[in-house]
mmJSON file of the N, C-alpha and C atoms, coordinates in Angstrom:
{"data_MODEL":{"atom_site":{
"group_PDB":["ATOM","ATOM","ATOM","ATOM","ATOM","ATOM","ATOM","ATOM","ATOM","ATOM","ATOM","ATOM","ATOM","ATOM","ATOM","ATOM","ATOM","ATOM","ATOM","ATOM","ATOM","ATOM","ATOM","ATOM","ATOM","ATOM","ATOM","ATOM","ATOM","ATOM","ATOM","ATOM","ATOM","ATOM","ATOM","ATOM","ATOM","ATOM","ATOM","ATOM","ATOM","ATOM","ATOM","ATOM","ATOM","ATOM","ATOM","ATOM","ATOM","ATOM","ATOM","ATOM","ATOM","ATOM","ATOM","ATOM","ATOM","ATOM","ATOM","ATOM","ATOM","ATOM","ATOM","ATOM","ATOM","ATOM","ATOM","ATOM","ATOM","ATOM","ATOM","ATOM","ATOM","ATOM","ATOM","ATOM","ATOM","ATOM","ATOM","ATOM","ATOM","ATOM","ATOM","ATOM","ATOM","ATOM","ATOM","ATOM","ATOM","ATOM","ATOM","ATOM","ATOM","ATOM","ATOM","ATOM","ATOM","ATOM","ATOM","ATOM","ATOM","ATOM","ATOM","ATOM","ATOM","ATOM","ATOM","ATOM","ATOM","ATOM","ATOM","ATOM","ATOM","ATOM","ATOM","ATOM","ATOM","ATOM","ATOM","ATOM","ATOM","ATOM","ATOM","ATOM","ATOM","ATOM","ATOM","ATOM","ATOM","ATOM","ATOM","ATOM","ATOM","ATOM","ATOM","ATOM","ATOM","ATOM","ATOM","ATOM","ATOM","ATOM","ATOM","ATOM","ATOM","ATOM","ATOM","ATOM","ATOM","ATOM","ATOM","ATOM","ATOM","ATOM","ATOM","ATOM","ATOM","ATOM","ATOM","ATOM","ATOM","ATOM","ATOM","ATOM","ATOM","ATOM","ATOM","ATOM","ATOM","ATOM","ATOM","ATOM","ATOM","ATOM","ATOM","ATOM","ATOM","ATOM","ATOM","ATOM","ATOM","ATOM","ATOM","ATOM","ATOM","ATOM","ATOM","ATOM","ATOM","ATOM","ATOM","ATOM","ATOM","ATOM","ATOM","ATOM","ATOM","ATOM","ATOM","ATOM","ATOM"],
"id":[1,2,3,4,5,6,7,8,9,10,11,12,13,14,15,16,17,18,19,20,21,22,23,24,25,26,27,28,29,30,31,32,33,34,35,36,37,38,39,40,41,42,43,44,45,46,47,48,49,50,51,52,53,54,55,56,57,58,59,60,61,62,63,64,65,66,67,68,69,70,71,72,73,74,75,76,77,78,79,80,81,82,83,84,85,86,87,88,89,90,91,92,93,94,95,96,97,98,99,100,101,102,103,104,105,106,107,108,109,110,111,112,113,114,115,116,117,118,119,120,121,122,123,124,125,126,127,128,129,130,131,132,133,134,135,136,137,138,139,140,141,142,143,144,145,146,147,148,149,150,151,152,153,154,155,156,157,158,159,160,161,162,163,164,165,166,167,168,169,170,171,172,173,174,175,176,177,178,179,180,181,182,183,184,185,186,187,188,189,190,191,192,193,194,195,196,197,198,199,200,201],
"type_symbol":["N","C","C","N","C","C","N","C","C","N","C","C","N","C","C","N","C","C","N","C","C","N","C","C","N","C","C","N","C","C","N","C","C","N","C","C","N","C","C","N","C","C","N","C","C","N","C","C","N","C","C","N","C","C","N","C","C","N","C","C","N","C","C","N","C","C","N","C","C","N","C","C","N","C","C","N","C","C","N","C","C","N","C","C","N","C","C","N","C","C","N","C","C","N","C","C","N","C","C","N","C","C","N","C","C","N","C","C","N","C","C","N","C","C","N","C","C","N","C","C","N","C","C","N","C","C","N","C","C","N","C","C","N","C","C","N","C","C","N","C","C","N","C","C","N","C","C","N","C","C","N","C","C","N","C","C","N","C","C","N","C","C","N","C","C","N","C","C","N","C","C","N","C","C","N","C","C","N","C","C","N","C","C","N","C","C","N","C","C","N","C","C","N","C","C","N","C","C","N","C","C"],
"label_atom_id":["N","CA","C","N","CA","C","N","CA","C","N","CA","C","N","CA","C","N","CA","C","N","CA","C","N","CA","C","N","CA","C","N","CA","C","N","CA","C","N","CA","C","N","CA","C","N","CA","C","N","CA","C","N","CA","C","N","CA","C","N","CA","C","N","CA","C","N","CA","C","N","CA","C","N","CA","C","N","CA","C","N","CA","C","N","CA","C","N","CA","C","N","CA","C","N","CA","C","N","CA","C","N","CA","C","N","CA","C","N","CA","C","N","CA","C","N","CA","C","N","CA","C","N","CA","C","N","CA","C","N","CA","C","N","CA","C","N","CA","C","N","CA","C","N","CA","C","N","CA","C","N","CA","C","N","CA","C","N","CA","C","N","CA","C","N","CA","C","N","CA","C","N","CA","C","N","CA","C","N","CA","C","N","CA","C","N","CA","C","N","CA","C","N","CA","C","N","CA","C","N","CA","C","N","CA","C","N","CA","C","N","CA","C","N","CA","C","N","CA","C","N","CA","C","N","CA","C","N","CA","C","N","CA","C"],
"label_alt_id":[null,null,null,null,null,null,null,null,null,null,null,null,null,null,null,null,null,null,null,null,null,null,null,null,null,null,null,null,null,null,null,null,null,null,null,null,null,null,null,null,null,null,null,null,null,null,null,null,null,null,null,null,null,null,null,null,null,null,null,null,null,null,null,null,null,null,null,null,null,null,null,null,null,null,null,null,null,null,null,null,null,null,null,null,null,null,null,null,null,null,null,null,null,null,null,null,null,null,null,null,null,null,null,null,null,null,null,null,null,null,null,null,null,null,null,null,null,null,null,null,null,null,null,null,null,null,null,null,null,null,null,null,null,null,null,null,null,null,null,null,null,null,null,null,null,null,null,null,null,null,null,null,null,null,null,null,null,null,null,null,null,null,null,null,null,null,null,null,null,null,null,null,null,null,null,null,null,null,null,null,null,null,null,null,null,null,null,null,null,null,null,null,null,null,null,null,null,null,null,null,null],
"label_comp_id":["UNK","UNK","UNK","UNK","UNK","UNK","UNK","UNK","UNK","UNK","UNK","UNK","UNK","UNK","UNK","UNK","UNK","UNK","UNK","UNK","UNK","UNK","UNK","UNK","UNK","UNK","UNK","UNK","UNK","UNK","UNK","UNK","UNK","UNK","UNK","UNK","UNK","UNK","UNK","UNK","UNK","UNK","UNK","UNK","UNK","UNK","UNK","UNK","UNK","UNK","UNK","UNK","UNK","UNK","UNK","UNK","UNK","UNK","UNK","UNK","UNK","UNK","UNK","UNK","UNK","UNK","UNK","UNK","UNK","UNK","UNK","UNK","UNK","UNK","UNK","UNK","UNK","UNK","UNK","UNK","UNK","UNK","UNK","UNK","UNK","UNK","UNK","UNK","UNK","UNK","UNK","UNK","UNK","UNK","UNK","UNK","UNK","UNK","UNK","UNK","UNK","UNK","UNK","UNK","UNK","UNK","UNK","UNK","UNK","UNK","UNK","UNK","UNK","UNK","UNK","UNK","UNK","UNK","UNK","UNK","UNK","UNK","UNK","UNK","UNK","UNK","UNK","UNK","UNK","UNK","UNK","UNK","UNK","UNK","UNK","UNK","UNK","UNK","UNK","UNK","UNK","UNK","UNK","UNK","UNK","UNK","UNK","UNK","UNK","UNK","UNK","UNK","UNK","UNK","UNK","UNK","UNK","UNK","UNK","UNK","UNK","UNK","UNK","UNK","UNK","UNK","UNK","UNK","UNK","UNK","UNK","UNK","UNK","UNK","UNK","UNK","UNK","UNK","UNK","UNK","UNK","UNK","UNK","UNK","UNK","UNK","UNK","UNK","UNK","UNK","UNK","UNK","UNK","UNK","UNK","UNK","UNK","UNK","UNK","UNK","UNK"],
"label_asym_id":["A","A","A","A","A","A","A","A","A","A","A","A","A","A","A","A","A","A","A","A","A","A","A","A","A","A","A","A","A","A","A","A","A","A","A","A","A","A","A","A","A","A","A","A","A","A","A","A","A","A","A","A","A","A","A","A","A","A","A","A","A","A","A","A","A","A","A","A","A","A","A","A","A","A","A","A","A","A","A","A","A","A","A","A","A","A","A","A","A","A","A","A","A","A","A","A","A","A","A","A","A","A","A","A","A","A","A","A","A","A","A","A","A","A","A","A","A","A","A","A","A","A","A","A","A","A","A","A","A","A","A","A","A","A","A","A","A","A","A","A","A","A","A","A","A","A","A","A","A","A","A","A","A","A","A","A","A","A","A","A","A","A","A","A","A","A","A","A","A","A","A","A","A","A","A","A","A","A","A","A","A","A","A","A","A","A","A","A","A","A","A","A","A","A","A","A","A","A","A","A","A"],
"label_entity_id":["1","1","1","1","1","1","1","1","1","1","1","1","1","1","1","1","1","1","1","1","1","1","1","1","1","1","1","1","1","1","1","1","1","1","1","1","1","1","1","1","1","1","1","1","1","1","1","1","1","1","1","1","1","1","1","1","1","1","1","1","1","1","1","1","1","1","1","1","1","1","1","1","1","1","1","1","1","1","1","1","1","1","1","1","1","1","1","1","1","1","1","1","1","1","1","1","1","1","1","1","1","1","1","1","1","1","1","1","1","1","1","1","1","1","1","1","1","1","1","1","1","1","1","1","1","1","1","1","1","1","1","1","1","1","1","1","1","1","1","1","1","1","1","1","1","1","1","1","1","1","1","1","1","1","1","1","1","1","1","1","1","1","1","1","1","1","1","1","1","1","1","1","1","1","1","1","1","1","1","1","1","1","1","1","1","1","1","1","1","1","1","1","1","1","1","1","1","1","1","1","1"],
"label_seq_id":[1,1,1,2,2,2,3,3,3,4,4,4,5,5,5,6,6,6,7,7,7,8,8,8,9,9,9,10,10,10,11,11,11,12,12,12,13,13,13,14,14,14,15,15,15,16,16,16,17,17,17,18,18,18,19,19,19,20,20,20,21,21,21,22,22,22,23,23,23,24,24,24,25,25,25,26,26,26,27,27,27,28,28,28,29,29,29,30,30,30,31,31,31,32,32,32,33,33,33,34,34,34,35,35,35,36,36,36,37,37,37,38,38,38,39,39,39,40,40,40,41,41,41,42,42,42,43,43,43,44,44,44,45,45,45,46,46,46,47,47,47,48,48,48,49,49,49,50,50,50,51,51,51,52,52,52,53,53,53,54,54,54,55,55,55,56,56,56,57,57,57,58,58,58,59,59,59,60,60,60,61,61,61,62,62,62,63,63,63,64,64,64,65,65,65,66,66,66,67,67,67],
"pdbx_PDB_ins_code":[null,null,null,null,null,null,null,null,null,null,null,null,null,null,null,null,null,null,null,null,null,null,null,null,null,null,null,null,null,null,null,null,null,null,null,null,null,null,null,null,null,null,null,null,null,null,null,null,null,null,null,null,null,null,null,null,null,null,null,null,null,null,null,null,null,null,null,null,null,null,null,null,null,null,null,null,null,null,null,null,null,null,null,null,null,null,null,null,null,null,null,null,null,null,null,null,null,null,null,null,null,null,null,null,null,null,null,null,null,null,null,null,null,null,null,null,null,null,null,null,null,null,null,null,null,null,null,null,null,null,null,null,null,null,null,null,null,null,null,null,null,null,null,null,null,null,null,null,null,null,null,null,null,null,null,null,null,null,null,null,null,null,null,null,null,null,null,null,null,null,null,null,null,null,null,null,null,null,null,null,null,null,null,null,null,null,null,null,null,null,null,null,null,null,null,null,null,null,null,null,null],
"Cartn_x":[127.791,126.53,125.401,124.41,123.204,122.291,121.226,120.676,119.559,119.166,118.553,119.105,120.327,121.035,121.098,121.57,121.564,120.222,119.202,117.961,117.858,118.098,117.975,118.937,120.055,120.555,120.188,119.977,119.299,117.929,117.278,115.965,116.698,117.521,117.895,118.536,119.411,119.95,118.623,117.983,116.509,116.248,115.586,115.368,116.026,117.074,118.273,118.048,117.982,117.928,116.364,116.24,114.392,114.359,114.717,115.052,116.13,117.16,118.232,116.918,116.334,115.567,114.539,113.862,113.185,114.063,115.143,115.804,116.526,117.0,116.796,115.831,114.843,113.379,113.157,113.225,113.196,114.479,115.362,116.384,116.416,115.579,115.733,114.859,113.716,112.509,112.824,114.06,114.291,114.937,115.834,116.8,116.102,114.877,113.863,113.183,112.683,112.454,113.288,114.715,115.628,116.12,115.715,116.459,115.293,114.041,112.956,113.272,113.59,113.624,114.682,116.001,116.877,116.769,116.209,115.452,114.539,113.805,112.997,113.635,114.992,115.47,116.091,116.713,117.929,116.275,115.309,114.582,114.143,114.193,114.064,115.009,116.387,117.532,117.709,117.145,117.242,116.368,115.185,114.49,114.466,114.906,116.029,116.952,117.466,119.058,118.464,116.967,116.754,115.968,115.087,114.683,115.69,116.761,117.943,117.787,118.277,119.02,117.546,116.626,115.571,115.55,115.558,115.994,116.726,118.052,118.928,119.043,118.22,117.464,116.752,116.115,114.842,115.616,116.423,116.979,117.635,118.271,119.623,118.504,117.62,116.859,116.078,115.787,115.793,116.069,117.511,118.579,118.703,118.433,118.212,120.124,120.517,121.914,122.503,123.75,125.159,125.439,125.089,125.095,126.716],
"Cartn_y":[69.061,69.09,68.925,67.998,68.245,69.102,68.875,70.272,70.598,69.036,69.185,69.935,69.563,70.218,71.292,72.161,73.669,74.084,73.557,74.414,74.052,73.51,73.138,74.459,74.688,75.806,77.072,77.225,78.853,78.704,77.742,78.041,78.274,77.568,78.191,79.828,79.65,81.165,81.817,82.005,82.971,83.271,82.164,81.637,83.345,82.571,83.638,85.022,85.338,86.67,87.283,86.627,87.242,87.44,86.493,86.429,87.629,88.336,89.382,90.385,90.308,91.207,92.041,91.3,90.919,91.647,90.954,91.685,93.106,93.607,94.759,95.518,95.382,95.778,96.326,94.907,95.219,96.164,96.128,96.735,98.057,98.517,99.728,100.254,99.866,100.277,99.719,99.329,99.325,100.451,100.91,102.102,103.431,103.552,104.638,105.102,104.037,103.338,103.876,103.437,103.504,105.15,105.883,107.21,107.934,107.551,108.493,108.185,107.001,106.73,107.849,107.659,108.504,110.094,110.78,111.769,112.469,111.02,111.345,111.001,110.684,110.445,112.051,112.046,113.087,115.004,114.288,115.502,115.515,114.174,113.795,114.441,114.296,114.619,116.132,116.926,118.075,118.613,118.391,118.665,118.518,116.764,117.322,117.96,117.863,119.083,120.498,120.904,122.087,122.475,121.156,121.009,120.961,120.585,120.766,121.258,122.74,123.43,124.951,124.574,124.751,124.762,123.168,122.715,123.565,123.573,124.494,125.675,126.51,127.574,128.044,127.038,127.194,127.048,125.777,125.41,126.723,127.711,128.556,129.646,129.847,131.26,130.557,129.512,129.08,129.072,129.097,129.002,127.376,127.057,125.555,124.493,125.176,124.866,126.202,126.077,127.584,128.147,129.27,129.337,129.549],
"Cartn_z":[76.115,76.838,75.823,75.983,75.101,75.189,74.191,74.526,75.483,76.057,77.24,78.352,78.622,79.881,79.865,78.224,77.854,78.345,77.949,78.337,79.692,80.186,81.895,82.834,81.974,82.537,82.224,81.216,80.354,81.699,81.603,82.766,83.999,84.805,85.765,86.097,84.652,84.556,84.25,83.839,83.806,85.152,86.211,87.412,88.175,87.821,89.213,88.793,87.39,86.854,87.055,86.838,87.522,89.197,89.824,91.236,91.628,90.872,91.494,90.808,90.14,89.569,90.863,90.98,92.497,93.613,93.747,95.12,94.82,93.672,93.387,93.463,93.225,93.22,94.927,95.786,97.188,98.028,97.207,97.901,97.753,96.492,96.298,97.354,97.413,98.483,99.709,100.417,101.347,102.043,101.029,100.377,100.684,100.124,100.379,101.91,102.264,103.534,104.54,104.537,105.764,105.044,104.204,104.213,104.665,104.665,105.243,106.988,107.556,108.773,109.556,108.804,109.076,109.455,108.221,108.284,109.183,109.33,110.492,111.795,112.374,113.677,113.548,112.704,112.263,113.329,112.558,113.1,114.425,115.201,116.618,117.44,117.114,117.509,117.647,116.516,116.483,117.214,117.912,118.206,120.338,120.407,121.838,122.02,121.011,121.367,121.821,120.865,121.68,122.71,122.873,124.539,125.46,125.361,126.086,126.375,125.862,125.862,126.507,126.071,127.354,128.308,128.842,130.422,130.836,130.234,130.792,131.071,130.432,130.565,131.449,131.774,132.445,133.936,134.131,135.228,135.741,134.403,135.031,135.746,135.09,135.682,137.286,137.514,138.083,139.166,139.477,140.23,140.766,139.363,140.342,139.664,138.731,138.461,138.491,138.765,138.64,136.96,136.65,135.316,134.92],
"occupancy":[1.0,1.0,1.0,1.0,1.0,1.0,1.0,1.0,1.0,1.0,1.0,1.0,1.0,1.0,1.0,1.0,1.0,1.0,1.0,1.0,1.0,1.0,1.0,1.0,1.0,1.0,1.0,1.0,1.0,1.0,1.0,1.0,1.0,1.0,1.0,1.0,1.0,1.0,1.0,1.0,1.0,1.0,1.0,1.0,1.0,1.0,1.0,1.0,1.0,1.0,1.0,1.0,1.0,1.0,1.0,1.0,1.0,1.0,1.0,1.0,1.0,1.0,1.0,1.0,1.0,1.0,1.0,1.0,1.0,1.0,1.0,1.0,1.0,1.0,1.0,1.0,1.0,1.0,1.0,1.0,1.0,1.0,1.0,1.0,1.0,1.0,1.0,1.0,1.0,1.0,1.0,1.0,1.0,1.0,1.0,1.0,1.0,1.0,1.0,1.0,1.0,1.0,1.0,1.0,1.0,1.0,1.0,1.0,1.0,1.0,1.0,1.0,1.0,1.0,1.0,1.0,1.0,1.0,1.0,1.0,1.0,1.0,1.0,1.0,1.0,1.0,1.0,1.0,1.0,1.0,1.0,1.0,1.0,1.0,1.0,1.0,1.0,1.0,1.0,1.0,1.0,1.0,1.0,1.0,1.0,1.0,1.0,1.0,1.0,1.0,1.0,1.0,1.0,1.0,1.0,1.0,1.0,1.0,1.0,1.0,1.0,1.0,1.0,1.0,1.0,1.0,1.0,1.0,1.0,1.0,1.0,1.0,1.0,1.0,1.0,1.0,1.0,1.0,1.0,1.0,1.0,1.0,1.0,1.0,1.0,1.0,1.0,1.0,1.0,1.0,1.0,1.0,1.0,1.0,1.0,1.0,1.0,1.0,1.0,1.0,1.0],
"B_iso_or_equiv":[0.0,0.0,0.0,0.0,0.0,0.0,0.0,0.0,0.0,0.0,0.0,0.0,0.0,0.0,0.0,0.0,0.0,0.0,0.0,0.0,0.0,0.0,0.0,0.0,0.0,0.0,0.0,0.0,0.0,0.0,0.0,0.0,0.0,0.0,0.0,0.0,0.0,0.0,0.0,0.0,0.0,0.0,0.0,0.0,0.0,0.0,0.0,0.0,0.0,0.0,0.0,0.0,0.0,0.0,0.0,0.0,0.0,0.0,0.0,0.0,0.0,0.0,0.0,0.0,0.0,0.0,0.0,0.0,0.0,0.0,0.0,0.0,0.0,0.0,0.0,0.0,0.0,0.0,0.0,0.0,0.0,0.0,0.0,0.0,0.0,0.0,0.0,0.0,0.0,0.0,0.0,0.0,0.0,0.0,0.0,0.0,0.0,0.0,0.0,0.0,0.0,0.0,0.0,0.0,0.0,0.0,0.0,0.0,0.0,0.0,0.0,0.0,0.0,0.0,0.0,0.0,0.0,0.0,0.0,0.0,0.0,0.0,0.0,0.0,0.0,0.0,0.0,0.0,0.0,0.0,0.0,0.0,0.0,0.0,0.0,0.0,0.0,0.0,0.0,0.0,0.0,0.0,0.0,0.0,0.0,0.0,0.0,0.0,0.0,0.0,0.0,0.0,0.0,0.0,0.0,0.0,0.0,0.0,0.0,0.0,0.0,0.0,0.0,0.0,0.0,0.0,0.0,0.0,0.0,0.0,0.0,0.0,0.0,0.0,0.0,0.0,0.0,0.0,0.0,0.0,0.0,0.0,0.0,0.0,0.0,0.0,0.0,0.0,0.0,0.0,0.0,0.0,0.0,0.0,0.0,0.0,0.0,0.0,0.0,0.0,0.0],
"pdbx_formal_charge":[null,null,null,null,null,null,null,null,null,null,null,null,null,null,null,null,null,null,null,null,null,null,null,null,null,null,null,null,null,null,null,null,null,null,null,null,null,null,null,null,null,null,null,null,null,null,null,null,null,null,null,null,null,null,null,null,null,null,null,null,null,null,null,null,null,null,null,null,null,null,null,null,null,null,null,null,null,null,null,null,null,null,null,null,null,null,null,null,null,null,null,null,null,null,null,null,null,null,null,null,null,null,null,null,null,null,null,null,null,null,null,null,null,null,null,null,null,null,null,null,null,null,null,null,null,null,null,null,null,null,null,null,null,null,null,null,null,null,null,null,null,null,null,null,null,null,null,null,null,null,null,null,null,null,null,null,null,null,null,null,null,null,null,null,null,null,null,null,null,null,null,null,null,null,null,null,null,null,null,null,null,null,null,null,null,null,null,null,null,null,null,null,null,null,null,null,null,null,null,null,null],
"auth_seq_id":[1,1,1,2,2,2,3,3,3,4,4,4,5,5,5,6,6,6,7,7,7,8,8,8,9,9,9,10,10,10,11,11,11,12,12,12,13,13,13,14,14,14,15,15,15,16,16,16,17,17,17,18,18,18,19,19,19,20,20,20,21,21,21,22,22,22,23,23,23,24,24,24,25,25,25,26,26,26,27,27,27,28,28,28,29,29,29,30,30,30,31,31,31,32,32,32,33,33,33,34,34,34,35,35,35,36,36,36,37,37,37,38,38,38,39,39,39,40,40,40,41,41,41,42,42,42,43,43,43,44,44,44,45,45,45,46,46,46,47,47,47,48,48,48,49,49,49,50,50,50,51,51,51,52,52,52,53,53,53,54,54,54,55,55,55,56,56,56,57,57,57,58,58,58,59,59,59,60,60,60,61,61,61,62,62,62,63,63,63,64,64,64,65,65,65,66,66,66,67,67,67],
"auth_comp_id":["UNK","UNK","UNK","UNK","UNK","UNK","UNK","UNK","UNK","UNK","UNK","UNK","UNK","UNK","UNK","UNK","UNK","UNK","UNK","UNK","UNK","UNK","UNK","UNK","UNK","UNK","UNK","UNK","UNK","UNK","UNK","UNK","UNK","UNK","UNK","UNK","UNK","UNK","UNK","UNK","UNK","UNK","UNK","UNK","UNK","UNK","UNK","UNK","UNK","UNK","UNK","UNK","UNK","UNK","UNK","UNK","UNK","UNK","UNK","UNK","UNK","UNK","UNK","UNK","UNK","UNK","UNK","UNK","UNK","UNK","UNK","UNK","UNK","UNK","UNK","UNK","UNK","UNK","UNK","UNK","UNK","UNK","UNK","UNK","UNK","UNK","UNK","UNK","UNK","UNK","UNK","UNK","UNK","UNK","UNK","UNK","UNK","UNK","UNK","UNK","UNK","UNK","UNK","UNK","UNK","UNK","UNK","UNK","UNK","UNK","UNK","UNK","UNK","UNK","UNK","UNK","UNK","UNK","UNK","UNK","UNK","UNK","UNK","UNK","UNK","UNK","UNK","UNK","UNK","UNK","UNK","UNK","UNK","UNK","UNK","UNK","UNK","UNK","UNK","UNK","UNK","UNK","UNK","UNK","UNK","UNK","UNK","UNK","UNK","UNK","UNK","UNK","UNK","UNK","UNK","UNK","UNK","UNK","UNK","UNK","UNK","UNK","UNK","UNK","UNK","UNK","UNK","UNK","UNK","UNK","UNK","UNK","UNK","UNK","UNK","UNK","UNK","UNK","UNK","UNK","UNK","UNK","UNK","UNK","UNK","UNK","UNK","UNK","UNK","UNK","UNK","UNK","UNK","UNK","UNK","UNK","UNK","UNK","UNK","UNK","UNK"],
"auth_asym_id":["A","A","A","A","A","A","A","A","A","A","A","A","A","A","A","A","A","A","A","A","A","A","A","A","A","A","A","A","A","A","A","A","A","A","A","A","A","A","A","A","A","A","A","A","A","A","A","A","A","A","A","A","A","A","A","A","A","A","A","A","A","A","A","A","A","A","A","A","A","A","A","A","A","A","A","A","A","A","A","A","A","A","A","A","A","A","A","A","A","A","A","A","A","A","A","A","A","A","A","A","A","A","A","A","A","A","A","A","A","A","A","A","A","A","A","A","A","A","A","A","A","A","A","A","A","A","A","A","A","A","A","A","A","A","A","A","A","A","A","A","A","A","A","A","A","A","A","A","A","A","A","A","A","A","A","A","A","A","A","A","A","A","A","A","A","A","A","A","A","A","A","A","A","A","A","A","A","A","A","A","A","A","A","A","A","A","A","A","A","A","A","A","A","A","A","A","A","A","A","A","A"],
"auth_atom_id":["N","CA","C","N","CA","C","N","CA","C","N","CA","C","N","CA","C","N","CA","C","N","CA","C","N","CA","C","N","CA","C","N","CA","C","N","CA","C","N","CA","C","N","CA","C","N","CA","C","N","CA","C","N","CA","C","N","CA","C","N","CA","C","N","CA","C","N","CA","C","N","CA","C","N","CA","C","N","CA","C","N","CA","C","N","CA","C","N","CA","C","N","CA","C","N","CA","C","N","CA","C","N","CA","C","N","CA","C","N","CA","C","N","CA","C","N","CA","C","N","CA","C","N","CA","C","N","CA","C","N","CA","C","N","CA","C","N","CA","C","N","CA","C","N","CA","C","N","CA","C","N","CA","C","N","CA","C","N","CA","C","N","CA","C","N","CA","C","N","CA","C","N","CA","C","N","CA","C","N","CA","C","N","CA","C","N","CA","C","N","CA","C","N","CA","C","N","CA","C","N","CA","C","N","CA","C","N","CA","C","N","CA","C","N","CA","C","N","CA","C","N","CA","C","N","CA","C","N","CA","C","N","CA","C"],
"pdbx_PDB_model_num":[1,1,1,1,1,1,1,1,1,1,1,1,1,1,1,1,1,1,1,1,1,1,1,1,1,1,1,1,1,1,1,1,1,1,1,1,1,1,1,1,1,1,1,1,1,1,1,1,1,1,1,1,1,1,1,1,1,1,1,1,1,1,1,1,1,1,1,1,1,1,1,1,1,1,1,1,1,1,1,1,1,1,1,1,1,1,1,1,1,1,1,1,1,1,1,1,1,1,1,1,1,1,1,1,1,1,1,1,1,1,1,1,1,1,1,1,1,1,1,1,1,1,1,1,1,1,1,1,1,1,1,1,1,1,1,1,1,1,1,1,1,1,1,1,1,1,1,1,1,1,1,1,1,1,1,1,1,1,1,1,1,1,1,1,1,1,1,1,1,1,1,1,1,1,1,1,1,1,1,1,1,1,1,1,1,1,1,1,1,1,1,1,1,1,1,1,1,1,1,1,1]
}}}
C-alpha cells in the first residue's frame, strides 16, 4: 500500500474513533436518563399500589365490597 492510502485509512480510522467516541459519550447519558425514568415509574407504581389498597379500604368500610 502507499503511503497515500495509509494516510487515507489512519484518517478514516481516526473518523470512526472519534465517532464511537461520540456515541459513548451519548450512550452514557442515555444510561443516566433511562435510570432516572425508571426510578421515577418504580415511584409511580409504589404509590398506586397504595391508593389501592385505600380504595379497598375505603370500599370495605363502606360496605360497598364483602371484606
Amino acid at each position: 500500500m502507499n503511503e497515500t492510502a495509509e494516510n487515507l485509512v489512519l484518517e478514516h480510522l481516526r473518523a470512526i474513533r472519534q465517532d464511537i467516541g461520540v456515541l459513548k459519550a451519548d450512550m452514557h447519558d442515555v444510561k443516566v436518563r433511562l435510570t432516572g425514568v425508571e426510578e421515577g415509574l418504580a415511584g409511580v407504581n409504589r404509590r398506586l399500589d397504595r391508593l389501592e389498597v385505600r380504595v379497598e379500604r375505603i370500599e370495605t368500610r363502606l360496605n360497598l365490597i364483602e371484606a
